[in-house]
VOBA-1610 file (N, C-alpha, C; in pm, whole numbers, padded with zeros to 5 digits, always signed):
BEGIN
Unk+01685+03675-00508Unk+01827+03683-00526Unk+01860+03813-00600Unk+01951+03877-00583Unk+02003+03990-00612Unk+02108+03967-00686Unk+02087+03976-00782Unk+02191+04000-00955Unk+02272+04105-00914Unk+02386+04093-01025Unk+02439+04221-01081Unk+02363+04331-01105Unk+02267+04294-01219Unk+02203+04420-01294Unk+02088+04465-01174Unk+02082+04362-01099Unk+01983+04439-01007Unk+02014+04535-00953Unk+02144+04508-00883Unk+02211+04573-00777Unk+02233+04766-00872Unk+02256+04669-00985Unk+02280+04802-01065Unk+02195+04937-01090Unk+02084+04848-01131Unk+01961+04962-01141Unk+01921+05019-00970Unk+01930+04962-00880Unk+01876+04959-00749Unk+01987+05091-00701Unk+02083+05063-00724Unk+02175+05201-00709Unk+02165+05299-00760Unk+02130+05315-00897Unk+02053+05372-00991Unk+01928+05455-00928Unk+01853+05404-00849Unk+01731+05460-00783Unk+01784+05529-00690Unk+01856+05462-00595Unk+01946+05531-00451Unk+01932+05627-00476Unk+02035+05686-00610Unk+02069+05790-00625Unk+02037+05910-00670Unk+01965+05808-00756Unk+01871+05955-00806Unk+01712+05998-00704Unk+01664+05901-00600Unk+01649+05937-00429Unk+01737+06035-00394Unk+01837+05960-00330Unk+01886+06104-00317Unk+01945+06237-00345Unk+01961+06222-00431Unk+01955+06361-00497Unk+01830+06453-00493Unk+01720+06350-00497Unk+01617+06430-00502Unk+01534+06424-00378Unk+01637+06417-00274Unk+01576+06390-00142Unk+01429+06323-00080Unk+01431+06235-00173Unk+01325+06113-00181Unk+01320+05958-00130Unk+01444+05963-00050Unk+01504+05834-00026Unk+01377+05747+00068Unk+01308+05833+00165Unk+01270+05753+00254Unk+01103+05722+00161Unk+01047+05778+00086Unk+00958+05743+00045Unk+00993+05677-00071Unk+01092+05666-00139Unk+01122+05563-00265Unk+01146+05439-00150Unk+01204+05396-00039Unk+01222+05286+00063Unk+01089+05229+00108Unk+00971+05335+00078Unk+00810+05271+00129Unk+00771+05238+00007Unk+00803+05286-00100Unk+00730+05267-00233Unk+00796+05146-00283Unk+00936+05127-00220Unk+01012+04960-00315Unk+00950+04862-00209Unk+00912+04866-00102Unk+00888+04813+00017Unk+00736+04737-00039Unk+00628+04850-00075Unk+00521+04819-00106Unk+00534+04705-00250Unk+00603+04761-00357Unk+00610+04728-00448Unk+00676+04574-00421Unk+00764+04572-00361Unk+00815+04409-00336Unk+00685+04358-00282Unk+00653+04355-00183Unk+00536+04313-00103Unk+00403+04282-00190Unk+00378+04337-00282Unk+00237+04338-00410Unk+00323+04225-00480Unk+00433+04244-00562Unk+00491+04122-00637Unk+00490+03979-00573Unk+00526+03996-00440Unk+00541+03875-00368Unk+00371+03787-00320Unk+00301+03915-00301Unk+00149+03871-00249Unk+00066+03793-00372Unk+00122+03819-00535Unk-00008+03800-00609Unk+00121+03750-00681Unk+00080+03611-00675Unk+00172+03479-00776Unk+00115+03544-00954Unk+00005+03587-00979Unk-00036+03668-01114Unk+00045+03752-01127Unk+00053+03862-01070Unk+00103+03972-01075Unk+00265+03915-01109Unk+00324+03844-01058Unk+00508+03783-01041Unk+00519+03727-01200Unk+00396+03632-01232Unk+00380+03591-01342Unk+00367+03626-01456Unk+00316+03714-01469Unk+00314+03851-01578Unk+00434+03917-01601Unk+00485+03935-01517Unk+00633+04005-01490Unk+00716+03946-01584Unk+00723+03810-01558Unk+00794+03754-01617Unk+00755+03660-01755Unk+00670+03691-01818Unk+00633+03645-01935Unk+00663+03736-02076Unk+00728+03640-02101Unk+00805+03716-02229Unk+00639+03741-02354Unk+00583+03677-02303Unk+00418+03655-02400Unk+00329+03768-02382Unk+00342+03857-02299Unk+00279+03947-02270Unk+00356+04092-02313Unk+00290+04188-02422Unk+00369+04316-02475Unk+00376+04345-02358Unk+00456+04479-02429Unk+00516+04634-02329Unk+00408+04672-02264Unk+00343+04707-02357Unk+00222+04795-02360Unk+00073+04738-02244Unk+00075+04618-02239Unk-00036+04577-02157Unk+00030+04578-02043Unk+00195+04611-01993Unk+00231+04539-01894Unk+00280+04704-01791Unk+00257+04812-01907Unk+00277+04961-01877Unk+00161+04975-01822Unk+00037+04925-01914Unk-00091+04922-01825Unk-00127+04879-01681Unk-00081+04810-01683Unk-00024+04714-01538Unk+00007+04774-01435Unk+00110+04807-01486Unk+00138+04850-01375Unk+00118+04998-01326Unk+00076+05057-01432Unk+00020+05217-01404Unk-00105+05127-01322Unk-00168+05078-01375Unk-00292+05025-01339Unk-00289+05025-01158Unk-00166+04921-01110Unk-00140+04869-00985Unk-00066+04973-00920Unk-00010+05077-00969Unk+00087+05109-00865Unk+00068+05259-00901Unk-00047+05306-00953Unk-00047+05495-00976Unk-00138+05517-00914Unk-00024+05603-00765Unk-00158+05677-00667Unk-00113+05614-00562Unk-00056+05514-00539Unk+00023+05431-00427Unk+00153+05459-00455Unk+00189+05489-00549Unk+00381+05522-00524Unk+00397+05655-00554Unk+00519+05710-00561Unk+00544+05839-00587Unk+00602+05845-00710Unk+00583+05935-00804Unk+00638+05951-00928Unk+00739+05932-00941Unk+00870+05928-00872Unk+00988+05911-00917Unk+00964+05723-00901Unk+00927+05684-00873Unk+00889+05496-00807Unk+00823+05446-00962Unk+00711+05499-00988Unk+00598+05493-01099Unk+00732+05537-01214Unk+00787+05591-01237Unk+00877+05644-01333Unk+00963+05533-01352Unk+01034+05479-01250Unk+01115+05364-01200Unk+01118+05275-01302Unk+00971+05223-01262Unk+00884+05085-01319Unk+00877+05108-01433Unk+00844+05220-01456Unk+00743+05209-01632Unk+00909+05256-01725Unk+01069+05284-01688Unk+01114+05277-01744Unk+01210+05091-01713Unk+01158+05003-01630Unk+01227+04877-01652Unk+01118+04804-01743Unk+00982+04836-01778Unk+00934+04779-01817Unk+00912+04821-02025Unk+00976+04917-02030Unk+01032+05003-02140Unk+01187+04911-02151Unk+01235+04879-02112Unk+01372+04801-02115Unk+01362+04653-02106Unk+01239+04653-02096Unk+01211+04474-02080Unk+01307+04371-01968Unk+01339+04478-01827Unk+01337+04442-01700Unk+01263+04434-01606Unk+01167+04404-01658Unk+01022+04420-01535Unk+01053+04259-01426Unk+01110+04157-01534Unk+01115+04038-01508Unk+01207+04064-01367Unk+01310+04134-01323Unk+01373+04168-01249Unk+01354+04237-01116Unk+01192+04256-01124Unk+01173+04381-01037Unk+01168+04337-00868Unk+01190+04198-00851Unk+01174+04153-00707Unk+01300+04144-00663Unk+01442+04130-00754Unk+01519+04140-00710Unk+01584+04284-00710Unk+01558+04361-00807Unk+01574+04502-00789Unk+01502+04576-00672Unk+01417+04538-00600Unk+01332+04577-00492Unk+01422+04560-00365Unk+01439+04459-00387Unk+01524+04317-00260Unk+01687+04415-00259Unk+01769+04459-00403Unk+01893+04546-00363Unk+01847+04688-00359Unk+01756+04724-00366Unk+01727+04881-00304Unk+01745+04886-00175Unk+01651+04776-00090Unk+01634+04735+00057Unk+01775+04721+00143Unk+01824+04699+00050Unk+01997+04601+00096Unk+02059+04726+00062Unk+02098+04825-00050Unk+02148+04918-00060Unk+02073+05055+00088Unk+01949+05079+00130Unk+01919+05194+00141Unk+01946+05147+00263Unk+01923+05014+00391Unk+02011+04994+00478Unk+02135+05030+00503Unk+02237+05008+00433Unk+02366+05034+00378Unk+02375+05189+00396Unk+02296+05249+00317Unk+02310+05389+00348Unk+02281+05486+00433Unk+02203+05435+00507Unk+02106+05466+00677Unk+02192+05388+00762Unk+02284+05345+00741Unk+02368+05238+00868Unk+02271+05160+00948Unk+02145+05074+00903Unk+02123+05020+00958Unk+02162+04847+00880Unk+02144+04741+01028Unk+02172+04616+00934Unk+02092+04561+01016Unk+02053+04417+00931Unk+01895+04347+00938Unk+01985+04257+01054Unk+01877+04234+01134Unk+01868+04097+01204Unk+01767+03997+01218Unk+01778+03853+01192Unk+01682+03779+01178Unk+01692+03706+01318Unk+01527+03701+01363Unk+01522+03621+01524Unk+01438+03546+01482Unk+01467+03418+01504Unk+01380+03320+01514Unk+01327+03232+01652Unk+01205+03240+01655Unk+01206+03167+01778Unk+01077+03103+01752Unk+01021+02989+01840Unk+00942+02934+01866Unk+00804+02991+01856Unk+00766+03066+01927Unk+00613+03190+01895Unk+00648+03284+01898Unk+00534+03380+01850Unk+00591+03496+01818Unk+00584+03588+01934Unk+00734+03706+01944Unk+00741+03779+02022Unk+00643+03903+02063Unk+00627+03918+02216Unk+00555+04039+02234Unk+00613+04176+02203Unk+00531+04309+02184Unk+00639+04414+02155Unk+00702+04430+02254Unk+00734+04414+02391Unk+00801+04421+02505Unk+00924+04371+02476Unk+00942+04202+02444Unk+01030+04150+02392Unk+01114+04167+02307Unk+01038+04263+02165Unk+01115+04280+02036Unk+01145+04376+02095Unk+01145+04501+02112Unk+01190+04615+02194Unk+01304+04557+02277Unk+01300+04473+02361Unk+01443+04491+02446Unk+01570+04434+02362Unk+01502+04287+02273Unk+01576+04267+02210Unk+01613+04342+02084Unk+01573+04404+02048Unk+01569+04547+01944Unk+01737+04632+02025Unk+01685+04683+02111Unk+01776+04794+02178Unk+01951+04723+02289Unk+01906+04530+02269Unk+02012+04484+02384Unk+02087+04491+02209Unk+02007+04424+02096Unk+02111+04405+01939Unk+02203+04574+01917Unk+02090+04658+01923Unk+02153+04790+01886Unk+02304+04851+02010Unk+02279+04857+02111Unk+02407+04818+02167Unk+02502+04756+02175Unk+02474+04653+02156Unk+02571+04551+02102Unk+02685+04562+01999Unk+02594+04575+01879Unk+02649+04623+01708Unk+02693+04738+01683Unk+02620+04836+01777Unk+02686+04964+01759Unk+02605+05053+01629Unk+02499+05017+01601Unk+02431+05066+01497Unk+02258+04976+01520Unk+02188+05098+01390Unk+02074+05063+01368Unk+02028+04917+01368Unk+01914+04897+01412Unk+01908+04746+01349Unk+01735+04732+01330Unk+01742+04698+01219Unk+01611+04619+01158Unk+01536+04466+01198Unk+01470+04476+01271Unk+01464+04284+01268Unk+01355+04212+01200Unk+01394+04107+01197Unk+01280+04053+01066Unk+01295+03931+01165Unk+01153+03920+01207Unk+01137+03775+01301Unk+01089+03628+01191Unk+01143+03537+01208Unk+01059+03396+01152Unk+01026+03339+01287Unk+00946+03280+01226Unk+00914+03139+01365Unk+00907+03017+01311Unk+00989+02904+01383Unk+00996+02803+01361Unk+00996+02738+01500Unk+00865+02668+01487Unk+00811+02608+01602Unk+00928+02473+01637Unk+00997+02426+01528Unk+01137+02295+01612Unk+01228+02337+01642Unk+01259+02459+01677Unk+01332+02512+01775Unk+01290+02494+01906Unk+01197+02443+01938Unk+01148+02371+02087Unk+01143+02524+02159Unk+01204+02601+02173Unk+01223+02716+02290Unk+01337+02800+02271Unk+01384+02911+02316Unk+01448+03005+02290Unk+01481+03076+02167Unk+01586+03131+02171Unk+01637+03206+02030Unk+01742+03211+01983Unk+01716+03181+01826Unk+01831+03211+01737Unk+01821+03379+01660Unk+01987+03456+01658Unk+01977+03559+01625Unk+02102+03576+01541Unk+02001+03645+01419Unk+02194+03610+01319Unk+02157+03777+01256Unk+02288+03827+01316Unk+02354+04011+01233Unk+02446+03972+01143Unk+02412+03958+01001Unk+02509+03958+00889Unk+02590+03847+00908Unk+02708+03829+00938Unk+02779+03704+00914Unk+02810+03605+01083Unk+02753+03689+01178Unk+02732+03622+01312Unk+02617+03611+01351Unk+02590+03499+01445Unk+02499+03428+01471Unk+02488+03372+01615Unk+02437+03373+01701Unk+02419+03338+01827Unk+02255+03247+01836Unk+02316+03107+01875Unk+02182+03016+01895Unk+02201+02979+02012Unk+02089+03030+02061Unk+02010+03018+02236Unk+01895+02897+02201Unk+01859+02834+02124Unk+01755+02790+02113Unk+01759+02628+02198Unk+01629+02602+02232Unk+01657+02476+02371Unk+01669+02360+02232Unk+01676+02353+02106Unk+01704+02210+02006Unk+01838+02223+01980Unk+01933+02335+01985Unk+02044+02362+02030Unk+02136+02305+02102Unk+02040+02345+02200Unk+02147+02272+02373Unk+02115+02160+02389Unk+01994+02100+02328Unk+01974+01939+02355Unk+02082+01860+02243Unk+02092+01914+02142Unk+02181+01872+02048Unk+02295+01813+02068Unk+02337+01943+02191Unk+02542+01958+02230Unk+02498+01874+02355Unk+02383+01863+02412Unk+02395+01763+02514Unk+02378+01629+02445Unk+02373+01581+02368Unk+02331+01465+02307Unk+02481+01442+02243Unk+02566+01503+02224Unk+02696+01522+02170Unk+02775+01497+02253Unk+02766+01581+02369Unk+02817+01501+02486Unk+02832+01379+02581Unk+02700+01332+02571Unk+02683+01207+02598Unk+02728+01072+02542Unk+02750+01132+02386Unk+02769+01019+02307Unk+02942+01016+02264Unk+02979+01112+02289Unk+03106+01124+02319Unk+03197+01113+02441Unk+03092+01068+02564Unk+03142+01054+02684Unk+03199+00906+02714Unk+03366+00923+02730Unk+03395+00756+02716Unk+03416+00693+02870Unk+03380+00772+02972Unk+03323+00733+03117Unk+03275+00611+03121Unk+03288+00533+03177Unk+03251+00390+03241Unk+03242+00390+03345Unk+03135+00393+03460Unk+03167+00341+03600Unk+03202+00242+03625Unk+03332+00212+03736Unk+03334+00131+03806Unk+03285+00088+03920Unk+03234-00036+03870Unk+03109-00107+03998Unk+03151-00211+04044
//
């Protein structure tokens, strides 16, 4: 979830990215950095322990993240963790992502479908979304196998469900709402 103060500091980075024309590698370095927080339940845990000093947690993360990020990223960190916002750093990751979209005009789309798509598939559906919307688009697939078949696809506040648990649904809606009687 994305706070205020997240959003705050996360703009905070944007900008001083771009200014220093660093945007697309501060976007791989918050990318990585979310992705390590999220992979190691330790690592999330530490973060957020008020029981653990500054100082072991500067270690830390110099430890985890110097030589894999870029100095302005490594600078980032070791000044939220100097401010005793480290606890914050998954959602400050999460509004960088949401801000640097925003600023690249691209916007996420989530497809869910039953198994997972071939690149043939994500590709057309990649390029039928980007025509569509009129802009970039990112997709982030889930799979959820009780969707029985087809696809659900949601761009920001619209949503289109193709999925066959869908249409059995509205057919099951129909039926039970059908006040038809034959006469025999």
């Amino acid at each position: 979830m994305v706070t205020a103060l997240n959003r705050r500091y996360a703009k905070s980075l944007l900008a001083l990215a771009v200014d220093m024309q660093k945007v697309d590698e501060v976007k791989k370095d918050m990318d990585l950095v979310s992705a390590t927080v999220n992979a190691s339940r330790d690592l999330a845990v530490l973060l957020k322990s008020p029981v653990v000093k500054e100082d072991k947690k500067t270690a830390i993360i110099k430890g985890v993240f110097e030589g894999k990020v870029g100095d302005l990223t490594l600078k980032f960190l070791l000044i939220l963790v100097s401010k005793g916002r480290e606890s914050q750093l998954e959602g400050m990751a999460e509004g960088f992502q949401n801000l640097y979209r925003a600023h690249n005009g691209i916007q996420q789309a989530s497809i869910t479908t039953a198994a997972s798509l071939g690149d043939a598939q994500r590709t057309d559906i990649s390029a039928k979304l980007k025509e569509v919307i009129g802009s970039n688009i990112e997709l982030k697939e889930i799979i959820d196998p009780s969707i029985i078949g087809g696809i659900k696809i949601r761009v920001g506040d619209r949503q289109y469900n193709g999925s066959l648990a869908y249409q059995l649904q509205q057919l099951k809606r129909q039926f039970e709402s059908n006040q038809y009687v034959a006469d025999f």
